[in-house]
N, CA, C and O atoms as a DFTB+ gen file, in Angstrom:
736 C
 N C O
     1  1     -13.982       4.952      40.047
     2  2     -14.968       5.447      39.131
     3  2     -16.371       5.323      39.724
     4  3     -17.242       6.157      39.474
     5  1     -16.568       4.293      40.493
     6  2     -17.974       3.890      40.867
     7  2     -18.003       5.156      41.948
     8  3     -18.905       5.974      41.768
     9  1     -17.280       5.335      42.824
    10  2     -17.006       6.581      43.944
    11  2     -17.223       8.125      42.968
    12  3     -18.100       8.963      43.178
    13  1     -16.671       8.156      42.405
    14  2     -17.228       9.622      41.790
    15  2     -19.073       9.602      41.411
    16  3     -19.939      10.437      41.671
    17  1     -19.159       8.124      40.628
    18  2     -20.811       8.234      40.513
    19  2     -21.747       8.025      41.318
    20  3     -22.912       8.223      40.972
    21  1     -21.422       7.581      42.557
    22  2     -21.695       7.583      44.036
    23  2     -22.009       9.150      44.892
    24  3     -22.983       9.538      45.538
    25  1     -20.738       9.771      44.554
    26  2     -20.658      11.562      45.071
    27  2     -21.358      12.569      43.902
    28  3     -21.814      13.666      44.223
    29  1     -21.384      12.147      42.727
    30  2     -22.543      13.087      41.797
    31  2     -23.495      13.187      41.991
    32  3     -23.937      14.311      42.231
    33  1     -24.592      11.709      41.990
    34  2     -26.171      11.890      42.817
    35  2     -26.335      12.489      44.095
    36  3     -27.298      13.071      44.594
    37  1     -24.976      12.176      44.605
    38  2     -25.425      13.366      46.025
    39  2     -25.535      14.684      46.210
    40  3     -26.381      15.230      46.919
    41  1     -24.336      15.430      45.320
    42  2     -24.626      16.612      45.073
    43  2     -25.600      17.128      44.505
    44  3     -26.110      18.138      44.988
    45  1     -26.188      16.433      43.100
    46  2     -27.645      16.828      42.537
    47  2     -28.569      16.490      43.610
    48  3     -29.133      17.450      44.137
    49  1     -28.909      15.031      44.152
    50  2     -29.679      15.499      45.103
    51  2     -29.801      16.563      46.064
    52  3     -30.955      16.978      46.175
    53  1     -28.808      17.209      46.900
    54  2     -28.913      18.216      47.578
    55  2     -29.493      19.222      46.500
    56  3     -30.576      19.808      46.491
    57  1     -28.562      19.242      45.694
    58  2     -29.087      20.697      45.015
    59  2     -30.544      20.739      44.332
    60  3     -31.150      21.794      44.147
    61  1     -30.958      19.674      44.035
    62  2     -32.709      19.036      43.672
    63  2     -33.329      19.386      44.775
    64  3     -34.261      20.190      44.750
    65  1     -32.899      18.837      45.855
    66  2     -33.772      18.881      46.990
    67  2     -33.958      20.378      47.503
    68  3     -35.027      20.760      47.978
    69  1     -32.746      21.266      47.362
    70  2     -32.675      22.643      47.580
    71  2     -33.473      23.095      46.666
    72  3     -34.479      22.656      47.224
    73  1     -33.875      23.583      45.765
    74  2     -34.225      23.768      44.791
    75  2     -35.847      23.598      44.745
    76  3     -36.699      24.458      44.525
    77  1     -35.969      22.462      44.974
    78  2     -37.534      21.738      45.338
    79  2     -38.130      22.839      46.440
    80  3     -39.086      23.593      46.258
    81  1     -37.233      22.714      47.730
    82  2     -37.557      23.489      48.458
    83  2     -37.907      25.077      47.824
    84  3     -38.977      25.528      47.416
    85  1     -37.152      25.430      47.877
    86  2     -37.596      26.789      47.044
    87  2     -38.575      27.375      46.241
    88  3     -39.233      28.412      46.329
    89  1     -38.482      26.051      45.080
    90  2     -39.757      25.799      44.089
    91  2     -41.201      25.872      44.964
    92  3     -41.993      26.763      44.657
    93  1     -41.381      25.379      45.537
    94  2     -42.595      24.857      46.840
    95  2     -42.866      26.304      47.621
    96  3     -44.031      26.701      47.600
    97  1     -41.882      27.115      48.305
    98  2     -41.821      28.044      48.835
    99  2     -42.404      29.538      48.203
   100  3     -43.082      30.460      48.655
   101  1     -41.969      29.337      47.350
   102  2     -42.445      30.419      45.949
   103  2     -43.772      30.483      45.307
   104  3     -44.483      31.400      44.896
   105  1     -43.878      29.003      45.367
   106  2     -45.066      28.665      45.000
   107  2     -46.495      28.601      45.973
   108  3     -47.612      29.016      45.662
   109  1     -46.146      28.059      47.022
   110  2     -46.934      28.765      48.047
   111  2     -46.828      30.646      48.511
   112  3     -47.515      31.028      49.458
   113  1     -46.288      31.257      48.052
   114  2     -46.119      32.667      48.084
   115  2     -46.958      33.210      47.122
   116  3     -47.972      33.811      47.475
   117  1     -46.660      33.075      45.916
   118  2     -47.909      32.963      45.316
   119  2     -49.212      32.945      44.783
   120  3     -49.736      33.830      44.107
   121  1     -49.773      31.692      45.197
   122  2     -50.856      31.311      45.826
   123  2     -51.651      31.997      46.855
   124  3     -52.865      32.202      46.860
   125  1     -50.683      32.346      47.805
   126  2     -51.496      33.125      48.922
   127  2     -51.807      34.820      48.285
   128  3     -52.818      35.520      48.234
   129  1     -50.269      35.022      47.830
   130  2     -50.705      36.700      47.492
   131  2     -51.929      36.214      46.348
   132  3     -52.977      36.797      46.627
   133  1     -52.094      35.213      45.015
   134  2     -53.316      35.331      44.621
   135  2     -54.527      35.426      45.153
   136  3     -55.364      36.329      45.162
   137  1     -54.483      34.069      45.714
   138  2     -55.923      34.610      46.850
   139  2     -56.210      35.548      47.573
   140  3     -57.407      35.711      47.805
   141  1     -55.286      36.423      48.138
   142  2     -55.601      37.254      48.600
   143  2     -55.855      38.562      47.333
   144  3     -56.726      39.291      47.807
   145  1     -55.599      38.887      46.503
   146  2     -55.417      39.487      45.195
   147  2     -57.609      39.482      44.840
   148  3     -58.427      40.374      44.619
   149  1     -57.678      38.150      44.960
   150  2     -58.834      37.587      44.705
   151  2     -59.858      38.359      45.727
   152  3     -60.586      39.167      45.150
   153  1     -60.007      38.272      46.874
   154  2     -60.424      38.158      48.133
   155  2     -60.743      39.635      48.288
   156  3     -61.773      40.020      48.842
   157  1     -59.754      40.512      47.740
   158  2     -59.777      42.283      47.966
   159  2     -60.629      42.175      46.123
   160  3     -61.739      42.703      46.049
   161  1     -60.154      41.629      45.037
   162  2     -61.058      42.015      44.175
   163  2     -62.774      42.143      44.217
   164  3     -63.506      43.023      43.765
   165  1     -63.101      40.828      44.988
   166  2     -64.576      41.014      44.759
   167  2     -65.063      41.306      46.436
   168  3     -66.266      41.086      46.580
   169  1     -64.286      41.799      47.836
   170  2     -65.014      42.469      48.727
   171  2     -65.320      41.375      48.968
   172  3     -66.360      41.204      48.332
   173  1     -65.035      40.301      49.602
   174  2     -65.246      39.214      49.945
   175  2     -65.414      39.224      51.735
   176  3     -64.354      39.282      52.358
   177  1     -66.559      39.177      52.442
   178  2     -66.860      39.533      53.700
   179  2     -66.444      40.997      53.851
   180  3     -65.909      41.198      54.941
   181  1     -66.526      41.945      53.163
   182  2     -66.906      43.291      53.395
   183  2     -65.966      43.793      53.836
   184  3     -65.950      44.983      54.149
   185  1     -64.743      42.828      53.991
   186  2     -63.722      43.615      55.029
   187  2     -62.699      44.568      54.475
   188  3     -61.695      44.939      55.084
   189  1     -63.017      44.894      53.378
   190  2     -62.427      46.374      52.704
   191  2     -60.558      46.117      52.404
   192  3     -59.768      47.060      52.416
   193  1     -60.211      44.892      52.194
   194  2     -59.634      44.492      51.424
   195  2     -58.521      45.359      50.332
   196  3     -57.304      45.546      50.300
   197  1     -59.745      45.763      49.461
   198  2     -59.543      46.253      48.108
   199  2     -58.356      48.012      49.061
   200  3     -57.147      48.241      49.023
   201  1     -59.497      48.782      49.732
   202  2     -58.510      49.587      50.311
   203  2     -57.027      49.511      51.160
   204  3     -55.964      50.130      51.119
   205  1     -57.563      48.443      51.907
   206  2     -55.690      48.177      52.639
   207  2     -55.058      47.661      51.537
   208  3     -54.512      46.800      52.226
   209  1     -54.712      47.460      50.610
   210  2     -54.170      47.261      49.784
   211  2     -53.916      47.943      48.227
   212  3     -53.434      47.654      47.132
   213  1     -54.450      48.816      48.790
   214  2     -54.460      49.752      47.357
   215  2     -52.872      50.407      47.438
   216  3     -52.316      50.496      46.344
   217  1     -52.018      50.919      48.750
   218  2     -51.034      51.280      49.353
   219  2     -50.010      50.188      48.569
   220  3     -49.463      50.428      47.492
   221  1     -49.907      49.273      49.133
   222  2     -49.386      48.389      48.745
   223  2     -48.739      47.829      47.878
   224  3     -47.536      47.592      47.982
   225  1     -49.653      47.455      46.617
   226  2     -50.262      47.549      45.489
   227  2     -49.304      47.445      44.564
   228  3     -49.132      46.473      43.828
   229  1     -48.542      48.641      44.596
   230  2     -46.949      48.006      43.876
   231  2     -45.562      47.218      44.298
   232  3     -44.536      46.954      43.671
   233  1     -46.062      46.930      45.829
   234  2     -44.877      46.061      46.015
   235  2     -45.701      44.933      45.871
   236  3     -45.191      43.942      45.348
   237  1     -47.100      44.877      46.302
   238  2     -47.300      43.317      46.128
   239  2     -47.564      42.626      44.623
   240  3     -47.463      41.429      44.353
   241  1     -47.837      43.441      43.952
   242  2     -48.464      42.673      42.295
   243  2     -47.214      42.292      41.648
   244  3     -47.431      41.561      40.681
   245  1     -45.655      42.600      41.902
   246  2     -44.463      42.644      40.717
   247  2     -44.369      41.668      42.264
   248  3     -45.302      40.997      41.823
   249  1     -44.117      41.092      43.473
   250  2     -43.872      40.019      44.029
   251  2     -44.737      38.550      44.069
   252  3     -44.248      37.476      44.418
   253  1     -45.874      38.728      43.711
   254  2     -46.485      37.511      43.310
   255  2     -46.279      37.564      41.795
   256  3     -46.447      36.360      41.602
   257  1     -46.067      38.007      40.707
   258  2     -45.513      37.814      39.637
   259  2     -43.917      37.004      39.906
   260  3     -43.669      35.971      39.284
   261  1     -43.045      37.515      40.753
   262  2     -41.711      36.934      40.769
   263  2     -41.870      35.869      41.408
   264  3     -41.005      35.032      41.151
   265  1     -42.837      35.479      42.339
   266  2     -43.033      34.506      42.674
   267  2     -43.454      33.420      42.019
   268  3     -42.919      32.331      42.229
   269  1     -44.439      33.564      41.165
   270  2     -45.248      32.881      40.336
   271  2     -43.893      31.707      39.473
   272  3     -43.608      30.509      39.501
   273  1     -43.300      33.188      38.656
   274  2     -41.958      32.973      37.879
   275  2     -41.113      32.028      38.506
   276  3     -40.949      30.906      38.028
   277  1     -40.519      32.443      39.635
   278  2     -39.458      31.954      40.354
   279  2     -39.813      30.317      40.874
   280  3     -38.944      29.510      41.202
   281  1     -41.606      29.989      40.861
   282  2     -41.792      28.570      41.401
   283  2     -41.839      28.079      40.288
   284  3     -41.589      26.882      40.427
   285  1     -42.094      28.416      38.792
   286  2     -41.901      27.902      37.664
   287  2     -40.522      27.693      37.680
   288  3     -40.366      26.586      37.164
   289  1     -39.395      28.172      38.003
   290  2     -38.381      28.093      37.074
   291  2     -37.090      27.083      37.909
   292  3     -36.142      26.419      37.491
   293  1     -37.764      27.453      39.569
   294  2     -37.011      26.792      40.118
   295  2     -37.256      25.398      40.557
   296  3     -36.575      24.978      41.492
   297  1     -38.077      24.679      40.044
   298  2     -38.593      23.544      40.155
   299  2     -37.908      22.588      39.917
   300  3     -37.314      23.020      38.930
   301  1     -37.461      21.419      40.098
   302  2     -36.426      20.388      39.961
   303  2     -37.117      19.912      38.811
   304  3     -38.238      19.522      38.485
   305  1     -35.451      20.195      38.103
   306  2     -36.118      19.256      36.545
   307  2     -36.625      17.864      36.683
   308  3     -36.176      17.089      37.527
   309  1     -37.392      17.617      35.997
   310  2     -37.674      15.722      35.579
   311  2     -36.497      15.139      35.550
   312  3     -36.383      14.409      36.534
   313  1     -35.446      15.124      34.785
   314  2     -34.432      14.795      34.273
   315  2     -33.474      14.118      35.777
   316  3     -33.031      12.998      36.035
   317  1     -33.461      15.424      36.507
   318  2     -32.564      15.439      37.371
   319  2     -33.340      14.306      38.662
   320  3     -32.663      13.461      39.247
   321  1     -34.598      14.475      38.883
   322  2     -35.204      13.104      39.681
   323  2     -34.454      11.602      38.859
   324  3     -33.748      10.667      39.237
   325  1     -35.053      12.015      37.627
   326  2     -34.817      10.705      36.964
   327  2     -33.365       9.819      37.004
   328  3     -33.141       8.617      36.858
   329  1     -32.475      11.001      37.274
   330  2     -30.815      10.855      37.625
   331  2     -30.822      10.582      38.926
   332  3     -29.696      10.183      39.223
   333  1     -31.271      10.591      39.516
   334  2     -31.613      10.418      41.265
   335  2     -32.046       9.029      41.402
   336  3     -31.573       7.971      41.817
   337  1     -33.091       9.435      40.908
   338  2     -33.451       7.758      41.699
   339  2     -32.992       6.884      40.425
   340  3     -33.201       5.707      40.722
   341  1     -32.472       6.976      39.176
   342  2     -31.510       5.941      38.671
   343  2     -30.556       5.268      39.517
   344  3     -30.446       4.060      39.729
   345  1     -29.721       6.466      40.076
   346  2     -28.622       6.504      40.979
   347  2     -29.040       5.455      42.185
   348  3     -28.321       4.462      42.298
   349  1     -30.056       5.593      43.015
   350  2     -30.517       5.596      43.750
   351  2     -30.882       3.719      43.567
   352  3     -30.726       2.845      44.419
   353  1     -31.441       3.573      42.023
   354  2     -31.617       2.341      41.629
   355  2     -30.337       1.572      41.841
   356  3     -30.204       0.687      42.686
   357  1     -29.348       2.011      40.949
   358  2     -28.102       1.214      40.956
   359  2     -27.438       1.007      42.178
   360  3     -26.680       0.054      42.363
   361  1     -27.738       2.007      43.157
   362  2     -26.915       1.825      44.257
   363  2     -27.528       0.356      45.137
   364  3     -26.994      -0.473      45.873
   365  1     -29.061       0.587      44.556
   366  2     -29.708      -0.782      45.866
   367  2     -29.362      -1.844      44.710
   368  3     -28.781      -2.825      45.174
   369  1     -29.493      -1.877      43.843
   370  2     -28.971      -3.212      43.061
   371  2     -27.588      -3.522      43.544
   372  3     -27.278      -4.708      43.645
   373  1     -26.393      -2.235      43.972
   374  2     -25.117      -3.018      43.553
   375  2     -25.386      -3.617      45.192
   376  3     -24.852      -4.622      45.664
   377  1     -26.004      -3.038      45.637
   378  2     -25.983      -3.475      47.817
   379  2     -26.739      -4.793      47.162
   380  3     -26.046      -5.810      47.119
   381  1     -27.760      -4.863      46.773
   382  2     -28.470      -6.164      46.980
   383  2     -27.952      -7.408      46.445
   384  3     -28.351      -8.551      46.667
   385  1     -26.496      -6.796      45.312
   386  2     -26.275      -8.208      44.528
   387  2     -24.943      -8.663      45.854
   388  3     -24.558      -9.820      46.022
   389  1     -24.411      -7.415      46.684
   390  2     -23.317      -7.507      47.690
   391  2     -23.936      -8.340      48.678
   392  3     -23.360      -9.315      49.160
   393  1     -24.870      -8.052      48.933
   394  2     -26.010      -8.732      49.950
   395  2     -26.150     -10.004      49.222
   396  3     -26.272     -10.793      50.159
   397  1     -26.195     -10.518      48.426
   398  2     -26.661     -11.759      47.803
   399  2     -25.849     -12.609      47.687
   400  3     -26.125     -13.803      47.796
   401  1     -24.307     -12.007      47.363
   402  2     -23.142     -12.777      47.181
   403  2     -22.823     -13.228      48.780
   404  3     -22.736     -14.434      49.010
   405  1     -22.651     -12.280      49.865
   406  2     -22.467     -12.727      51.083
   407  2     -23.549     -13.889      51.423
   408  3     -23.370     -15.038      51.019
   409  1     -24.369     -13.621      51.978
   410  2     -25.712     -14.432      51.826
   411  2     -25.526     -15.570      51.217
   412  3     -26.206     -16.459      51.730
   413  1     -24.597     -16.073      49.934
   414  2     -24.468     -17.616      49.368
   415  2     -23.098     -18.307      49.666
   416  3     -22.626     -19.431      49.498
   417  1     -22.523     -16.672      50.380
   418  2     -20.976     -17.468      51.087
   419  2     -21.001     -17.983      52.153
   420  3     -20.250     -18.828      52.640
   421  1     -22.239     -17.275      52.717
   422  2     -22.501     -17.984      54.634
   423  2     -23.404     -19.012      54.718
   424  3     -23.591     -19.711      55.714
   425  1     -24.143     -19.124      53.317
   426  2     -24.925     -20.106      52.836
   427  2     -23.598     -21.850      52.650
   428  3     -23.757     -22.904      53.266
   429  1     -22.478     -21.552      51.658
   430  2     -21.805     -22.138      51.346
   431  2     -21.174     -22.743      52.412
   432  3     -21.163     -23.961      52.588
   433  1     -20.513     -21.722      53.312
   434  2     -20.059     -22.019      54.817
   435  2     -20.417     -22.940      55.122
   436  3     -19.839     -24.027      55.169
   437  1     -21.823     -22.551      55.480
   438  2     -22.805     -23.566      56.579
   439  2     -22.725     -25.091      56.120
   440  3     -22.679     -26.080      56.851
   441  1     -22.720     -25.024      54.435
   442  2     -23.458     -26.293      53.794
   443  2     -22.040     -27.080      54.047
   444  3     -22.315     -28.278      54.104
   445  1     -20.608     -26.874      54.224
   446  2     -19.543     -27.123      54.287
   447  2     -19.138     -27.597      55.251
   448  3     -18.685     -28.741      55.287
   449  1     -19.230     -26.611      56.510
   450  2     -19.126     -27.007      57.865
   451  2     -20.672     -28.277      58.323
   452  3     -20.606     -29.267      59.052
   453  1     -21.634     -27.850      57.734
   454  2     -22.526     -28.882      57.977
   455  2     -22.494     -30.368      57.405
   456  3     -23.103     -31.323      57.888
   457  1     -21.479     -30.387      56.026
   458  2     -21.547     -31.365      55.253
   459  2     -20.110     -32.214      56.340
   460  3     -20.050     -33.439      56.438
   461  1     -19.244     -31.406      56.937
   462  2     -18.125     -32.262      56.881
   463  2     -18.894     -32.934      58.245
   464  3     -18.692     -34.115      58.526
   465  1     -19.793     -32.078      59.065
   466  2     -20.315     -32.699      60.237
   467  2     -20.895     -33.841      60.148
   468  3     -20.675     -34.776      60.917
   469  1     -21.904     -33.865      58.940
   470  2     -22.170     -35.179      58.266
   471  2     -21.434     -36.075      57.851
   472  3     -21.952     -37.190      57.903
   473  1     -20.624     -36.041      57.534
   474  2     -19.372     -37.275      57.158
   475  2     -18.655     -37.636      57.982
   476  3     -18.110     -38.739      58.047
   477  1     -18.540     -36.483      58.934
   478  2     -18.081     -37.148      60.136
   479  2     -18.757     -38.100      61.226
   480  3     -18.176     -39.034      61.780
   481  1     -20.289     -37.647      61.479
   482  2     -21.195     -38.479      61.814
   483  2     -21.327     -40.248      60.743
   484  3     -21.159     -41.427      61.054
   485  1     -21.616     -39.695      59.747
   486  2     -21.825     -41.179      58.564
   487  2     -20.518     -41.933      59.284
   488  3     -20.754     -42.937      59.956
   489  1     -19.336     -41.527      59.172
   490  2     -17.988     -41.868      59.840
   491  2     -18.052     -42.535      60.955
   492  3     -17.808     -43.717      60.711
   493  1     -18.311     -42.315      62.331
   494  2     -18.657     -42.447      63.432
   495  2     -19.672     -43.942      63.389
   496  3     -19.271     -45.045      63.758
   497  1     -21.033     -43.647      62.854
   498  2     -22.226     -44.378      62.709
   499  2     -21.315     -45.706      62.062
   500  3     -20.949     -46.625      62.795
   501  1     -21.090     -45.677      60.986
   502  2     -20.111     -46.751      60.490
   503  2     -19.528     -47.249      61.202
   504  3     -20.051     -48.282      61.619
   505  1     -18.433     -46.966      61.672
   506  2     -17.828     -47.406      62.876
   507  2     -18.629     -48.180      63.615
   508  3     -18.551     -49.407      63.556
   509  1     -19.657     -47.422      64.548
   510  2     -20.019     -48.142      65.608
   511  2     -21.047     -49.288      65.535
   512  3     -21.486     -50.057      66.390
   513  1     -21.367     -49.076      63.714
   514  2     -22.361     -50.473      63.232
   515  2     -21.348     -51.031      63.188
   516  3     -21.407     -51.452      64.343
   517  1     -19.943     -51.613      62.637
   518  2     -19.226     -52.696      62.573
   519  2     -18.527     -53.259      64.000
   520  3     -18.214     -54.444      64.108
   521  1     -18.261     -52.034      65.360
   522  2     -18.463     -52.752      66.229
   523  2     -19.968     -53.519      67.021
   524  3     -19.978     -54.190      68.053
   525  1     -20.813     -53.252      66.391
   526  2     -21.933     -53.906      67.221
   527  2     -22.431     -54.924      66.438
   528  3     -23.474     -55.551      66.621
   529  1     -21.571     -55.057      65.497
   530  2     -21.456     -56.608      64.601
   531  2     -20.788     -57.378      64.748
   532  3     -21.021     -58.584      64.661
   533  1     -19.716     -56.813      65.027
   534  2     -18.747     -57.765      65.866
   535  2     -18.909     -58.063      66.636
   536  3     -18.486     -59.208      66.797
   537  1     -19.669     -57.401      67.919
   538  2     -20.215     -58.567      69.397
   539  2     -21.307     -59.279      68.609
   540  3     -21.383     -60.503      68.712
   541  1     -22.287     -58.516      67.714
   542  2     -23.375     -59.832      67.419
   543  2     -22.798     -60.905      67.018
   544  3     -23.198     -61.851      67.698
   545  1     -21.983     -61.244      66.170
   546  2     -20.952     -62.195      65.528
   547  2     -20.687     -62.681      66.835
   548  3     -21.321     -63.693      67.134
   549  1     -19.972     -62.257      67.628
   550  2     -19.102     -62.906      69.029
   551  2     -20.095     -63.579      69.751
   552  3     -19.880     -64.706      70.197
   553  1     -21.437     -62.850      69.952
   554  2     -22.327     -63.321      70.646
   555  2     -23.155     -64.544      70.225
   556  3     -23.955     -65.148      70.939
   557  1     -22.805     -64.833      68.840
   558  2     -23.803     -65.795      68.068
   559  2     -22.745     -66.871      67.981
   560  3     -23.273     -67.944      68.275
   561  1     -21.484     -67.013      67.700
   562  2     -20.158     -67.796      68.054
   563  2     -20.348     -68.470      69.585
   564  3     -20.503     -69.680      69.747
   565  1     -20.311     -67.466      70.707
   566  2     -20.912     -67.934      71.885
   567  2     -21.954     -68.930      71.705
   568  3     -21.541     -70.087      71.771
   569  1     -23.062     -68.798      71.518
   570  2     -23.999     -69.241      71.812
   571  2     -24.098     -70.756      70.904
   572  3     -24.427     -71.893      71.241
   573  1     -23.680     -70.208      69.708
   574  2     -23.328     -71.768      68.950
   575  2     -22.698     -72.740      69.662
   576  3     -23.092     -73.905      69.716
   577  1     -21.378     -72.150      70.413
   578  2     -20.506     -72.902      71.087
   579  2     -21.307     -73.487      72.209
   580  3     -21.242     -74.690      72.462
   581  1     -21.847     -72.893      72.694
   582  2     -23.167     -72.959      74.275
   583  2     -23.683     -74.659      73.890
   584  3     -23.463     -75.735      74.445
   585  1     -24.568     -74.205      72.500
   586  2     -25.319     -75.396      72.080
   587  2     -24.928     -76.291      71.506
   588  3     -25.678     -77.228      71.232
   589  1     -23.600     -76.271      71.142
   590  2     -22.835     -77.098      70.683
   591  2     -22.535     -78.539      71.695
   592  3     -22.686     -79.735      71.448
   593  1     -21.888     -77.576      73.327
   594  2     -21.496     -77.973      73.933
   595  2     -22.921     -78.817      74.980
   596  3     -22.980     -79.932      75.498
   597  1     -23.657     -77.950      74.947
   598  2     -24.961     -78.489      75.506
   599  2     -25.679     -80.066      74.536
   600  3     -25.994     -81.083      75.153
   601  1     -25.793     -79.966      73.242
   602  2     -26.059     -81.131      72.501
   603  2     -24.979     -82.520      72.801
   604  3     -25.210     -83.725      72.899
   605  1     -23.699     -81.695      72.889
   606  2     -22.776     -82.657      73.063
   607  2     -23.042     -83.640      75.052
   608  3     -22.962     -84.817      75.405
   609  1     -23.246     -82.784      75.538
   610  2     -23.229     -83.152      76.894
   611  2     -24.621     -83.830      77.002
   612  3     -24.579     -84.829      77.720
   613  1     -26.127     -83.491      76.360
   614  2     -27.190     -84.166      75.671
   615  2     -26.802     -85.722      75.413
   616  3     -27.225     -86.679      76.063
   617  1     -25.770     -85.764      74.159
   618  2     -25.422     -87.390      73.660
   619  2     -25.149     -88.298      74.864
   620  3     -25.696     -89.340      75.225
   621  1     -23.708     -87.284      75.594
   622  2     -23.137     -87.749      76.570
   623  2     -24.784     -88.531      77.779
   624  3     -24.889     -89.696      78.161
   625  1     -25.512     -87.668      77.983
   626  2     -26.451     -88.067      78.963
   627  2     -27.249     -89.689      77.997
   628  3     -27.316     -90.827      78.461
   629  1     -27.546     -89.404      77.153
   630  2     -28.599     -89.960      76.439
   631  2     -28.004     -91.634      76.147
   632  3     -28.537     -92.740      76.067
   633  1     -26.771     -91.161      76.059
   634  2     -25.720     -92.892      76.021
   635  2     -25.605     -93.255      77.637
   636  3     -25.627     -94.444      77.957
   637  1     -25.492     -92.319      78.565
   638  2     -25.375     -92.838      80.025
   639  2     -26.809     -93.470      80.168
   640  3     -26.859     -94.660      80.478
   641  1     -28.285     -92.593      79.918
   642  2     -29.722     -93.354      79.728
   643  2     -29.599     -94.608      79.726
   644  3     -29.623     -95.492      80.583
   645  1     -29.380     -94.521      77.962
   646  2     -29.371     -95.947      77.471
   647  2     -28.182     -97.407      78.217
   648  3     -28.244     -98.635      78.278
   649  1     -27.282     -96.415      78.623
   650  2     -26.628     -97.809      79.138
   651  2     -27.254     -98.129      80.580
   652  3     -27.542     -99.232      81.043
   653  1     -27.380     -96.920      81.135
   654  2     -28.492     -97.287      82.476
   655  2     -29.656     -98.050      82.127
   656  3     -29.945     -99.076      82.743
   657  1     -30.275     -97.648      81.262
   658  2     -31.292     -98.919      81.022
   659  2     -31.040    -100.014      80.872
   660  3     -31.531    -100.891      81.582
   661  1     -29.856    -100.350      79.498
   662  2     -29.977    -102.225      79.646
   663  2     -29.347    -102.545      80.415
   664  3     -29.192    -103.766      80.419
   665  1     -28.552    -101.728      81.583
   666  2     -27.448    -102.465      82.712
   667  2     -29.112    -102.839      83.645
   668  3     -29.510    -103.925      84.067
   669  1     -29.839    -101.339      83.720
   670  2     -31.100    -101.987      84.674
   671  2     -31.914    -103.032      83.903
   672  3     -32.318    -103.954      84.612
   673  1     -32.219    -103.086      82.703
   674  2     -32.696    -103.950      82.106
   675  2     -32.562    -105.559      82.448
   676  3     -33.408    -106.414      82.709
   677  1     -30.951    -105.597      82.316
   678  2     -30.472    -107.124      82.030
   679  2     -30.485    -106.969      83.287
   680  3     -31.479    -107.664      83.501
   681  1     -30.131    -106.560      84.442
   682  2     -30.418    -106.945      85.571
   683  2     -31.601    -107.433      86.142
   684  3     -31.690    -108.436      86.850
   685  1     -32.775    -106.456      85.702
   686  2     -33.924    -107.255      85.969
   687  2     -34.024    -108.324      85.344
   688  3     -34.370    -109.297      86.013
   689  1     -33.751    -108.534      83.796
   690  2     -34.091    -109.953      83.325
   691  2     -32.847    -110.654      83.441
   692  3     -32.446    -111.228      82.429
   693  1     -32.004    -110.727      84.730
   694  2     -31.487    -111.927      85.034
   695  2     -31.731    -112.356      86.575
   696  3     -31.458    -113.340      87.262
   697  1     -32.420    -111.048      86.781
   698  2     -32.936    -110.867      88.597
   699  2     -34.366    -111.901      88.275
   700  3     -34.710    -112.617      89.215
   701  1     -35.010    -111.963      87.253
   702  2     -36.258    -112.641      87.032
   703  2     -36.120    -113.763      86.646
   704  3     -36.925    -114.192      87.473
   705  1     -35.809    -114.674      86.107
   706  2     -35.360    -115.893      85.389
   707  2     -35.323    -116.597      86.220
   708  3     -35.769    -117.727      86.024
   709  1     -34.743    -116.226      87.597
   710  2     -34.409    -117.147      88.431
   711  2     -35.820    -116.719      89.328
   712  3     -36.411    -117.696      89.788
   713  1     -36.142    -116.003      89.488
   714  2     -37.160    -116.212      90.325
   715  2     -39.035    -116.803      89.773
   716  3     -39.987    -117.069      90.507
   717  1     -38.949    -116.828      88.256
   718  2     -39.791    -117.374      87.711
   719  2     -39.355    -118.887      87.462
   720  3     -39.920    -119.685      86.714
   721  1     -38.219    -119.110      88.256
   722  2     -38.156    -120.445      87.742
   723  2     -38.116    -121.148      89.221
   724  3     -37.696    -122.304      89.172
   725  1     -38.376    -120.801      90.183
   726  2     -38.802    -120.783      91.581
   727  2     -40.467    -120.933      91.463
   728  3     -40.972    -121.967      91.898
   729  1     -41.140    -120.112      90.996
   730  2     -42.652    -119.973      90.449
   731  2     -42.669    -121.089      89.905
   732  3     -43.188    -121.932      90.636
   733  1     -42.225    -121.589      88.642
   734  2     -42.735    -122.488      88.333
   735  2     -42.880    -123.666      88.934
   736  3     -43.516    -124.565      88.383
């Protein structure tokens, strides 16, 4: 159904447009035989006009009359523009709403194929934050252990210190006793 009202505006247009043409053609025919009609009435630059045309005279006055007629009559109705570019309307509406619907499917596409790219990225990113938490974790386990083992080996030194001191200690104060008692 839409195909038949598709092939009707075309035919009126041609035949409008034919028609137009004609209308226009006639009507400039016309026009000229008036002016010239004009031009021989009042001897217009002397050029005697009125006589070359006196011969004439009956073929030309009943052809700018049919002319006159014929650009009146053959003129494209109002009506029939108005059916035209209606036509003409509906056709860019039904393209533009076709155009509009595609346009929100390649729109949709995109947002689809772009969205799963995103989730697949968020996906990925996730991932590779919980492995780089897991070495921070591993790495902070390490290092606890490091200082663990370092404080511990610390005590270890700090008790060897201290026993080095009172072993040197009591040695000196038993290395002295006897020799202050020589002094005295």
């Amino acid at each position: 159904m839409a195909a038949q009202k598709s092939d009707n505006p075309k035919a009126q247009s041609k035949k409008g447009g034919m028609m137009g043409m004609l209308s226009k053609v006639f009507g400039v025919g016309a026009i000229t035989l008036g002016a010239l009609f004009f031009a021989a009435m009042f001897d217009v630059g002397h050029a005697g006009l009125i006589h070359t045309l006196a011969g004439s005279a009956i073929v030309l006055v009943p052809l700018f009359a049919l002319s006159a007629i014929a650009a009146m009559f053959l003129s494209p109705q109002s009506g029939a523009d108005l059916e035209e570019m209606s036509a003409k309307v509906a056709a860019l509406t039904e393209a533009k709403s076709k155009m509009t619907s595609q346009i929100l499917t390649l729109q949709n596409q995109m947002d689809s194929m772009s969205g799963q790219d995103v989730e697949t990225l968020k996906a990925k990113n996730k991932e590779l934050q919980e492995q780089l938490d897991a070495i921070h974790q591993a790495e902070r386990e390490k290092l606890d252990g490091e200082f663990d083992t370092l404080r511990q080996r610390n005590k270890e030194l700090e008790a060897q210190i201290k026993q080095w001191a009172l072993e040197t200690i009591s040695k000196n104060v038993a290395s002295d006793k006897p020799s202050s008692a020589r002094a005295a």
